[in-house]
DOVEX-36693 format. One record per atom (N, C-alpha, C, O): x, y, z; residue in one letter. Coordinates in steps of 0.001 Angstrom, whole numbers, plus 500000, padded with zeros to 6 digits. Layout:
BEGIN
XYZA...
***
This chain:
BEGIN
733345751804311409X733830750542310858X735356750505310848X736057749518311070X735820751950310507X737379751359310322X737676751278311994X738493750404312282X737381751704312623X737951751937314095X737805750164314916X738401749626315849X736781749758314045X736449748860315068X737228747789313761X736942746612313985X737823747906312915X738653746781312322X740099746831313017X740806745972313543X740251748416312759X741731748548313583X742327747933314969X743396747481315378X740641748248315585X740923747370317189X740612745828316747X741077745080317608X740106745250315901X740425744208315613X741672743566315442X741888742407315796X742432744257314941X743662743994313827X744602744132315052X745031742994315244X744972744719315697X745445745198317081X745370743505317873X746242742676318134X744072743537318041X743237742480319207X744239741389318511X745063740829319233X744177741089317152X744752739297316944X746413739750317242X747159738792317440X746812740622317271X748292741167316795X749139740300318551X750103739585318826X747989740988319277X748597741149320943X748258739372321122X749095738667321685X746997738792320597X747182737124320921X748061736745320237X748769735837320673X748382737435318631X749670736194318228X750829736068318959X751523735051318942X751154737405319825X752305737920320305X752588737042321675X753597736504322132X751021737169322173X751141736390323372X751204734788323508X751680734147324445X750557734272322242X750980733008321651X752534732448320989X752892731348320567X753065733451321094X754755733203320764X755561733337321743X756639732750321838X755141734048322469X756121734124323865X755516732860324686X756404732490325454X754393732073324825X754330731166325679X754943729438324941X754712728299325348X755725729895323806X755906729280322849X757414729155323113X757834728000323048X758160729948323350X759261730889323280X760159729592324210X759562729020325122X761481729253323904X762193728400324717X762285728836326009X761791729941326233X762878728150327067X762920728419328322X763832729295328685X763749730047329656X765195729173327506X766573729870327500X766326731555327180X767035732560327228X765441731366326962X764778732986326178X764378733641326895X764448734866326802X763866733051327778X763433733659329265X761861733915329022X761379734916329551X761000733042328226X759740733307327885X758818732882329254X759053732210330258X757761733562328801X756434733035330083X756307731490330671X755813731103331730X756987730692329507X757066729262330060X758789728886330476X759498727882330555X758904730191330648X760724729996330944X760819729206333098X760472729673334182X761332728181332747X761618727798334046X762361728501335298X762678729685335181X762597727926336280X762910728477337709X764556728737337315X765055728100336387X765148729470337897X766196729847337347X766905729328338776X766516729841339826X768124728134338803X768819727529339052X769370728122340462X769927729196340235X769405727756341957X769448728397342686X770808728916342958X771737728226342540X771130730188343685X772932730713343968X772985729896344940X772246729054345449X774572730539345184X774748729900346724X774137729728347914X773448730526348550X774420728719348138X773431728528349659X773842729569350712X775047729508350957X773165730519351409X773265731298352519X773756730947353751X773065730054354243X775130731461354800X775395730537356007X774155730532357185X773991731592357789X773350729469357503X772727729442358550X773017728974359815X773827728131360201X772115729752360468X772906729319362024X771491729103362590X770587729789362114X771183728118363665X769700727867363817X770318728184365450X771385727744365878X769531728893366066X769400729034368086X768596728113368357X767741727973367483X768487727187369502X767421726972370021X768194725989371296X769409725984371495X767055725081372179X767825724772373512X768423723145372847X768079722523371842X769134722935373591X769374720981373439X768431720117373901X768583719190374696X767374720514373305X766242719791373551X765667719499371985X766226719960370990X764524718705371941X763728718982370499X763061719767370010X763056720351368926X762051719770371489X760854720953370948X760613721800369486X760526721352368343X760554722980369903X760143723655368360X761479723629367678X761273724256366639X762745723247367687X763857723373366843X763988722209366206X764894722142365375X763253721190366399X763994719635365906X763512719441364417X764159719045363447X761871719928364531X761650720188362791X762365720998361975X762242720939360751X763244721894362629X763897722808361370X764995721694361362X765311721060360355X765441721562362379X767012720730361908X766833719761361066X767488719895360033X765902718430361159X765186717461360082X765152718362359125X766285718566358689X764360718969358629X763874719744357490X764965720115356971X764993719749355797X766186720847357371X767572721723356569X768215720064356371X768389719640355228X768473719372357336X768789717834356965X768150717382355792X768782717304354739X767024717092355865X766743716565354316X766365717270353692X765373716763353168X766516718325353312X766973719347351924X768151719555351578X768399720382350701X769144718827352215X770478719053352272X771489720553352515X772654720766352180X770728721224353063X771142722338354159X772212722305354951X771987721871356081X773848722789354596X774392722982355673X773718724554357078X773148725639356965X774221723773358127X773547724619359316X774556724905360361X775477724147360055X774856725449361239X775455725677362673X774370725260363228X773332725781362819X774253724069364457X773424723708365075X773938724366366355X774978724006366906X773333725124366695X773650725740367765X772236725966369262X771253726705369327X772821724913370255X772302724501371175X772935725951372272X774061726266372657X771575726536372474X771926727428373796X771910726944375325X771056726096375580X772537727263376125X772267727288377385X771375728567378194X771366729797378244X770761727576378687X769771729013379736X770247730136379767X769554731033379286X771604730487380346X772185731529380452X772383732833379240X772190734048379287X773004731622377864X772745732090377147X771624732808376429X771840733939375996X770252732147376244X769777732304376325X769315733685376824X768753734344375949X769410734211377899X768606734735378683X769633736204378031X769163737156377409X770421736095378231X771382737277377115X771327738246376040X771448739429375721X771027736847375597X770420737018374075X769029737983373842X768705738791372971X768434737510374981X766874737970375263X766615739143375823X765554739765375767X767496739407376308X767513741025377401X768582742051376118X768483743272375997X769090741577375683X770162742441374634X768795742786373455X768853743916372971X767809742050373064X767240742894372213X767876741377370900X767378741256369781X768634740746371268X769146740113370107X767541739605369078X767388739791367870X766586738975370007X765676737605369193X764930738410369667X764625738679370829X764481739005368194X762632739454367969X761792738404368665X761752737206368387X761050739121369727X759774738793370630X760599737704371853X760052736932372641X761992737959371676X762379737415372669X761969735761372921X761334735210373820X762511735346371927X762172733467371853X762878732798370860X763357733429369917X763012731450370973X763375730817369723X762830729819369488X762086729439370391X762907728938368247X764113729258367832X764007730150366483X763093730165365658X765111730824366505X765707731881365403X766770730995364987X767589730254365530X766331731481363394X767885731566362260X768319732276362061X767654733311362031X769520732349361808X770047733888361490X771016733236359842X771797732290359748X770674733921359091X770765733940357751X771883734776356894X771485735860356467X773066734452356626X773520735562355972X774156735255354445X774794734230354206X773924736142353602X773883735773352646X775314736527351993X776356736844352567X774937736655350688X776411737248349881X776201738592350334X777074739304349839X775207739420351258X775033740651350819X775971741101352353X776134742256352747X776521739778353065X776953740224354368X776310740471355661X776769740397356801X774983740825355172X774409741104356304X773358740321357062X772202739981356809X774103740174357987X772905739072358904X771083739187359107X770489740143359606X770650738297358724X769114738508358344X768203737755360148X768605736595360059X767893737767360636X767233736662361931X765873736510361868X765054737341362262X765575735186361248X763702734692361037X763638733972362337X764474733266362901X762216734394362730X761826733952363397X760361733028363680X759668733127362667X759902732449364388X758827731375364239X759035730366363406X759674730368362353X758165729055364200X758577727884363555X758368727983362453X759308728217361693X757070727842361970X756509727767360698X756678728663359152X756543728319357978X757056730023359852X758056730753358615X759317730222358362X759813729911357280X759796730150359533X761477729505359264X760884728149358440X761293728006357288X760222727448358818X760110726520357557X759900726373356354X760529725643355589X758810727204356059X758434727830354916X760043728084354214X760441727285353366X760857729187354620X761682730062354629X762766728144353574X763029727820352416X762964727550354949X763762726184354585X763251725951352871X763940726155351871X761616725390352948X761333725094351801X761614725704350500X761875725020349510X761568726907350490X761880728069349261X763202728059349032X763464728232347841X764349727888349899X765155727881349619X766335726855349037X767471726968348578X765076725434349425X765529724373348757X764559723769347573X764406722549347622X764115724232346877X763117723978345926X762906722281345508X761999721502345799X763898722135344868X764534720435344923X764010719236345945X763756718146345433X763840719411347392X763995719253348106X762186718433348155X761885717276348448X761281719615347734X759602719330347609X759123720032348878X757921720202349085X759865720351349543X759215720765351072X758109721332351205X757172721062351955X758308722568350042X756799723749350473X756307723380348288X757139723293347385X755440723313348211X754868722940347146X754691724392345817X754166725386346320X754895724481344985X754460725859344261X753295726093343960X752850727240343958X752745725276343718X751082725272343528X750393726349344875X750994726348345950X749542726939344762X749026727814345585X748166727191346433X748313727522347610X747372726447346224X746338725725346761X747061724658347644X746691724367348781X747903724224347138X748430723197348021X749401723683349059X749628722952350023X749939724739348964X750576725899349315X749971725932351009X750342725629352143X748865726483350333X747653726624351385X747561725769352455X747737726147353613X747283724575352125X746615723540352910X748156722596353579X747946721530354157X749468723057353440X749914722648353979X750819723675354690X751909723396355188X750125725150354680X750191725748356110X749274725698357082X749552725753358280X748076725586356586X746802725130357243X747260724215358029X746757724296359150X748222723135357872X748476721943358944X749506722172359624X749762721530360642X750424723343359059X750979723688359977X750445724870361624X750738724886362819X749727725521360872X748858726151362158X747942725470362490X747396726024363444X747404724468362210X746745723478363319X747449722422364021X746948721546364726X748977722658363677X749677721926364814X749738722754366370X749543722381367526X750084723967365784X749741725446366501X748824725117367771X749056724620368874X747663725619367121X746335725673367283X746405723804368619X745730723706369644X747249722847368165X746417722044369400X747501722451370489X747106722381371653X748689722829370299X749552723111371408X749630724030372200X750469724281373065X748048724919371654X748207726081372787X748099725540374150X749007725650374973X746591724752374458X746263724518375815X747769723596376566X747942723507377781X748416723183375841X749443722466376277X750421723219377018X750966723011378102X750552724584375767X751775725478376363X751552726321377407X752503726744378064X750392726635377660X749917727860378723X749721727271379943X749922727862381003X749176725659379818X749757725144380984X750963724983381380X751389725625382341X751725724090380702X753170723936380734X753876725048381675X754517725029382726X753312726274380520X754412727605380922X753675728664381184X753591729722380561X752876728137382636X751763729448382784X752347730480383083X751820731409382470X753465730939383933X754434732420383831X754020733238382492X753273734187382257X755005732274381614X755183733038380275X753499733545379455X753608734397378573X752444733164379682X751351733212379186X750309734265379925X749293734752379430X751028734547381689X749942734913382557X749082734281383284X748284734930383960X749070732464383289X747933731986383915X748497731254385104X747916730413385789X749781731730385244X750443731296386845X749222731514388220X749022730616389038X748605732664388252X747726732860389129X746887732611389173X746289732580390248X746212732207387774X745256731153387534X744798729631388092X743855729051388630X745897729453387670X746061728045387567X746880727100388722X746988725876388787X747627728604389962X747744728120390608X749242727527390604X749585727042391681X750271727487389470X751417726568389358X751014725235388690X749988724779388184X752413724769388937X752638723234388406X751319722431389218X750234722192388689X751626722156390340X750469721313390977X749063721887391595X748359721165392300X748669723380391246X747647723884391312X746424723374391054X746549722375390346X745170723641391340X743766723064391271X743789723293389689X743596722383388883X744061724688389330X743069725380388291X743946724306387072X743400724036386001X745667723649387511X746173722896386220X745752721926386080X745412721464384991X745644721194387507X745105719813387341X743855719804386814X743446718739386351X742934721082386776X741509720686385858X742071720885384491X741429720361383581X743085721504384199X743312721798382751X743719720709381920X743527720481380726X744430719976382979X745266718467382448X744433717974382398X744326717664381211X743052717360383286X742310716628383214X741331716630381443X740828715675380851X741395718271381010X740256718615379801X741374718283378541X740955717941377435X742697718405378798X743721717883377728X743492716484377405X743207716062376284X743625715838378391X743318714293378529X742175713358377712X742048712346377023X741419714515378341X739832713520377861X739375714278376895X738609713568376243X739435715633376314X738842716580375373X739404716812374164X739231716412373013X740453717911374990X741402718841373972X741958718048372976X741555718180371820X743167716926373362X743976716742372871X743349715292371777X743765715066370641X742339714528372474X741544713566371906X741119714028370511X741503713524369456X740046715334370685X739917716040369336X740740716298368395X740865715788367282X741395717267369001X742805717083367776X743203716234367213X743382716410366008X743499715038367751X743893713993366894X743343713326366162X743801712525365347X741489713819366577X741002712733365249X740739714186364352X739586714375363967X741548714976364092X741209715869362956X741903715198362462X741418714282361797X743509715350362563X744446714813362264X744553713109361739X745330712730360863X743642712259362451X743228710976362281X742690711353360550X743222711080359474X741685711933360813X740713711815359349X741257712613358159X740795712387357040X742349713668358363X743018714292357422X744122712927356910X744662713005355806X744317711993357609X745497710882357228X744840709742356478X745205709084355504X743453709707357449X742571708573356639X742420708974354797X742649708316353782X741964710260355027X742269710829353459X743164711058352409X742988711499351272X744132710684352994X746236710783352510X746095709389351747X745688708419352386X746422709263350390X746936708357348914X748262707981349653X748573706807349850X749158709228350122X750588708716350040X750782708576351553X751890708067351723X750154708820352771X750129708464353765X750660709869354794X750458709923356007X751323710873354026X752207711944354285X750477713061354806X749304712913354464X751148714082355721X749897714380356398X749461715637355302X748538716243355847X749720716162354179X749052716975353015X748604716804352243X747964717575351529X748981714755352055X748588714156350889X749652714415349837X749361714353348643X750939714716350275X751785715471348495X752812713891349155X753037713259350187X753216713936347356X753870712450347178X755005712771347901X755502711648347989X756086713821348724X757214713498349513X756620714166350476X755529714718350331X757486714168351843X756844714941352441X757081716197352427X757715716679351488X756500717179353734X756446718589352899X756600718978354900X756478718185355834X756884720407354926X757047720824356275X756155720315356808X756467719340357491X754724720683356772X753801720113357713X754093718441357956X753316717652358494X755078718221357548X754965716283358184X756471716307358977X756933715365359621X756993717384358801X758720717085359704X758290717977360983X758966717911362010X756999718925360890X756508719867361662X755399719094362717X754998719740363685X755019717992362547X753780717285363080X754780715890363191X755256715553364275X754971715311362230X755980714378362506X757104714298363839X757508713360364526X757317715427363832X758402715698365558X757334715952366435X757429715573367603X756275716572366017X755567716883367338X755053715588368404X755448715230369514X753849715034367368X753467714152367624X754574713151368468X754210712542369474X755901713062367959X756535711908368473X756823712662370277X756614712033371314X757325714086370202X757356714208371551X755579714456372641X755296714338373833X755016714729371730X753276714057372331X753675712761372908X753634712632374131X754138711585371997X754006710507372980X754428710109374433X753844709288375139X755325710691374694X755983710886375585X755835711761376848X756535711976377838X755000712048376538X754248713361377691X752796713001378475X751703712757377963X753192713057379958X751995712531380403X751200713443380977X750383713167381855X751487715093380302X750419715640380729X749227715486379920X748161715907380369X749288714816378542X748350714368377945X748355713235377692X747869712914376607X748872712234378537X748735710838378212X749158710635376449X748258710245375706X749868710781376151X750266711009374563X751058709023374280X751544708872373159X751102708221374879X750958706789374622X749690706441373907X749537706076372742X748515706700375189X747818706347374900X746574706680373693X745657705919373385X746867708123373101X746556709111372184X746821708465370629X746019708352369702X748329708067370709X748410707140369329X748119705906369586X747950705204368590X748003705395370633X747041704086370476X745949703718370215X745661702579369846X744894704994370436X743701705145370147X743850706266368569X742967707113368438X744764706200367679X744563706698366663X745795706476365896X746876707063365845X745153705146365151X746180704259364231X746775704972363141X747874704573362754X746182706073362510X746979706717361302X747596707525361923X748408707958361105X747768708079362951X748436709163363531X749809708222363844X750989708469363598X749220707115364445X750842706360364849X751434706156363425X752586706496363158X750421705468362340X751573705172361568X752589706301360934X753800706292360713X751726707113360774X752363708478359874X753741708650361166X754905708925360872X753325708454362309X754946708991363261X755833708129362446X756856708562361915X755344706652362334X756290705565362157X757039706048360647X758213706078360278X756035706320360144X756746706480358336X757528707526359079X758697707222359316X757160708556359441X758320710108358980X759670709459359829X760718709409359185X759688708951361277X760563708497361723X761448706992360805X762333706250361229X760820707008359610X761719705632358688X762159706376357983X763353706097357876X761825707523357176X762539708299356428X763759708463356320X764272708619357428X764527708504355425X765904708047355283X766780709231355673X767956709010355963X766247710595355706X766967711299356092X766610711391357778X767357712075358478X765792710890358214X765638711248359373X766255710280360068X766987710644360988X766128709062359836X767146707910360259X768409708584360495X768909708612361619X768902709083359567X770104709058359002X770748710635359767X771940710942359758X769880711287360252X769958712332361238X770144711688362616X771192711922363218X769123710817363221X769401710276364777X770712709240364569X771388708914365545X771022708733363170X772185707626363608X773084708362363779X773935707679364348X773678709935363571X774276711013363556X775015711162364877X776233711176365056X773802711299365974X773476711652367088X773851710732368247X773548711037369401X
***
């Protein structure tokens, strides 16, 4: 009896305790103590070509989080430098290279971390969400942007992938059947995932979160250079899938993104 009062007496001691600290002001640094106010912003430098492709969502994205950046457009040559020196892990970009108060240059690589990477570091901003779950589901849309651009890229860039001998080259048999299954299959599907994930969107944004969040500056650029590409007929792709066009239309009204091409 006494043993089991003592662990009683104990037991309420550790809830009152734990009931005062979630109690406890924010200044106190208690369990309900808030995000602690961010340092200085880190100098970034973003690589990638003078093109859009995979670099145009980071630049949007550090743009409207209010991110100063070095936009730094390589040339082939460069490029190719960079790549044989060992500089860019797995030999690609685009890379950031990050340096902070500690001096020492940091280099992230891949789209979708470097974004991530953007979001965390602008909290303010809404980009990457804190919630875990939502966390989730709007990397989920970022690797199913992934996920539809493979068949795109291995055609595109059968060298770099191995399916040059495959496929024969640019005007090869084995591409032109590949273009043909982009056309009418691949790329059709994808978009009505994407269609019915938007049909389901309150705020129209492709995660459903009230600003947007990487996955919409990450799909938002994509999609727009989809249209434009006739190895998948990408006109006719958002014509046959009205929420996909509109969502291009919203992210391209966005005030920072406007306000990025009037830049330009």
């Amino acid at each position: 009896l006494f043993v089991r009062a003592a662990c009683a007496r104990v037991g309420a001691r550790i809830r009152a305790e734990a009931a005062a600290e979630m109690k406890r002001p924010a200044a106190e640094g208690g369990a309900a103590s808030k995000k602690a106010a961010p340092g200085p912003q880190p100098k970034l430098k973003l690589l990638y070509f003078d093109i859009a492709g995979k670099g145009e969502p980071l630049r949007l994205a550090m743009h409207h989080a209010g991110l100063e950046f070095e936009d730094i457009r390589l040339t082939r040559e460069e490029f190719m430098t960079k790549k044989t020196s060992g500089e860019l892990r797995f030999g690609q970009v685009p890379a950031l290279i990050v340096q902070d108060g500690s001096g020492v240059p940091v280099t992230l690589v891949q789209t979708g971390a470097i974004a991530r990477y953007i979001g965390k570091l602008a909290p303010q901003s809404e980009l990457y969400p804190d919630d875990a779950i939502k966390a989730a589901q709007v990397d989920a849309l970022v690797d199913q942007a992934s996920d539809m651009m493979c068949a795109v890229m291995c055609a595109k860039y059968q060298d770099r992938f191995g399916f040059d001998g495959a496929l024969g080259g640019p005007e090869g048999e084995g591409t032109k059947k590949v273009e043909a299954a982009l056309r009418s299959e691949v790329m059709p599907r994808h978009f009505a995932f994407f269609e019915s994930v938007l049909t389901a969107s309150a705020s129209g944004w492709i995660a459903a979160t009230d600003a947007p969040s990487i996955a919409d500056f990450v799909l938002g650029a994509q999609f727009k250079q989809l249209e434009e590409s006739t190895m998948v007929d990408g006109k006719a792709l958002l014509q046959t899938h009205p929420k996909v066009r509109a969502f291009v239309e919203k992210f391209h009204a966005e005030a920072s993104v406007r306000d990025w091409y009037a830049a330009r």
